[in-house]
N, C-alpha and C positions, 0 to 999 in steps of 0.2 A: 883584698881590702888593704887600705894602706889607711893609719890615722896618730891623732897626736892629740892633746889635749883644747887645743883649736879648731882643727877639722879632723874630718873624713870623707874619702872618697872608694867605691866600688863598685865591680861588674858582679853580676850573677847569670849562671845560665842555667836554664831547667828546661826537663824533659828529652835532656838529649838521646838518649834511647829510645823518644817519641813512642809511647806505653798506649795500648788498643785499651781508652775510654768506656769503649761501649759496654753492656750489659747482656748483648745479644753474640753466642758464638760465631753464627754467620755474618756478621759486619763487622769489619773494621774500620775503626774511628779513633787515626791516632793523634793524640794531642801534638800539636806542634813546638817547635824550638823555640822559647823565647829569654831575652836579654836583656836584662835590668843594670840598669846605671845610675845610682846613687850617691850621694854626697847632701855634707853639711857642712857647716860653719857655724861656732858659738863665739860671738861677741861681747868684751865688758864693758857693759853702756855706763858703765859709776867706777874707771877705773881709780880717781881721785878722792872716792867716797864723799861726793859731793853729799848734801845732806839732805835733798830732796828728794833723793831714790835710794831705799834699801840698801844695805852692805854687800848684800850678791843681787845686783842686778845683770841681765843676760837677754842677750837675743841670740834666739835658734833658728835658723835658716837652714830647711830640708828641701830636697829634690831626688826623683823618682822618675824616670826615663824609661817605659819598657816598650820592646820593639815584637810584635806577634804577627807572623806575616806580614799583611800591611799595614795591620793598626800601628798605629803610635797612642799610648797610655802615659799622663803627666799627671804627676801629683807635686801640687808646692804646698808648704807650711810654714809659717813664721809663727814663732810661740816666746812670747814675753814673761821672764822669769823674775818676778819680785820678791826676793829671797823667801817664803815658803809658799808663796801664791804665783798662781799663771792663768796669763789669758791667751790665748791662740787663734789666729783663722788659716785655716787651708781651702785649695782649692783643686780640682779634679778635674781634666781635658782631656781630649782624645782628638786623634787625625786620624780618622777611616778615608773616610771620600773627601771632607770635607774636614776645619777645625770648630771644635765645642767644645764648649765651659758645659761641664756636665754639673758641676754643684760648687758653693762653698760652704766650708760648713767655720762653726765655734766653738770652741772648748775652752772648760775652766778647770783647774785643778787644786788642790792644795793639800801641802804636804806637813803633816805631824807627825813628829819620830820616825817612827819604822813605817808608817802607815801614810797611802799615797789615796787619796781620793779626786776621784774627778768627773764628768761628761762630756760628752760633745752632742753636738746638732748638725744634719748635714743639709743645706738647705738644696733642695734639685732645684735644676735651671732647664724645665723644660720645653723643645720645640721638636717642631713637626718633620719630620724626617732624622732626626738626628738620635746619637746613644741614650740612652731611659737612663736614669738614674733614678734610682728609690730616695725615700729621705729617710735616712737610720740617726736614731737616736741612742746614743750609747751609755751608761755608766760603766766606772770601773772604783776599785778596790782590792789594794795589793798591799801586801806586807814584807816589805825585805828580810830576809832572815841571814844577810851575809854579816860577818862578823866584823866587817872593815866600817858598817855605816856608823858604829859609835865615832870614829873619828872622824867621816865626815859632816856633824850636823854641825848645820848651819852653813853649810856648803852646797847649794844648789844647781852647780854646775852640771851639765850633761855628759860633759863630754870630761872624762879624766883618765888617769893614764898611771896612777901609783896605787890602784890595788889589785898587780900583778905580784 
């Protein structure tokens, strides 16, 4: 993985010992090799501090590349950061036989103090022959406990690189 306060970029690979899935001794069912390719980009959309957007204004731009035999698996995300509010949509594809938009979905979040709140919605995009996608609906709720976030509040950034 290589990244900086701007972006990031990286490979993953899993399963390379390809490990026997199954439950039954007599079959073997090993998972395959697969390869994820990753990257982002955080942009300051208010570097002027113009006055009609937030003090930390940000756009996040995610991508997810993974390769499974033949499948091909895409996930994009853009997520707009209004210094303690965000709004997001992503969106989920695949190339088996063919290319599908399997869902897009929407998340909101917002952030006070230590404490991160959010959802999302993943709307499926279904048709006939093509990957199933569920619709999941998610909350979430997290509290930082690292001892750097006092100095960053008010600092919404994703991406930073000085509390190493």
């Amino acid at each position: 993985m290589i990244h900086s306060d701007r972006f990031f970029g990286g490979v993953a690979l899993s399963h390379l010992n390809q490990p026997n899935t199954s439950n039954d001794k007599d079959v073997i069912q090993k998972s395959p090799i697969s390869v994820a390719i990753h990257g982002g980009v955080e942009l300051d959309i208010n570097p002027y501090q113009r006055g009609f957007l937030p003090y930390n204004s940000f756009l996040f731009l995610y991508h997810n590349l993974r390769f499974v035999k033949e499948a091909k698996l895409m996930t994009f995300s853009q997520d707009l950061q209004l210094s303690n509010f965000s709004i997001g949509i992503n969106q989920k594809a695949s190339l088996v036989n063919q290319f599908s938009l399997n869902s897009i979905g929407l998340s909101l979040g917002l952030a006070i103090e230590n404490f991160d709140f959010g959802f999302q919605y993943n709307f499926p995009l279904r048709q006939l022959n093509r990957v199933y996608s569920p619709s999941l609906f998610e909350l979430h709720l997290s509290f930082d406990f690292s001892p750097y976030r006092r100095n960053n509040r008010g600092l919404f950034k994703r991406l930073q690189t000085d509390n190493y």
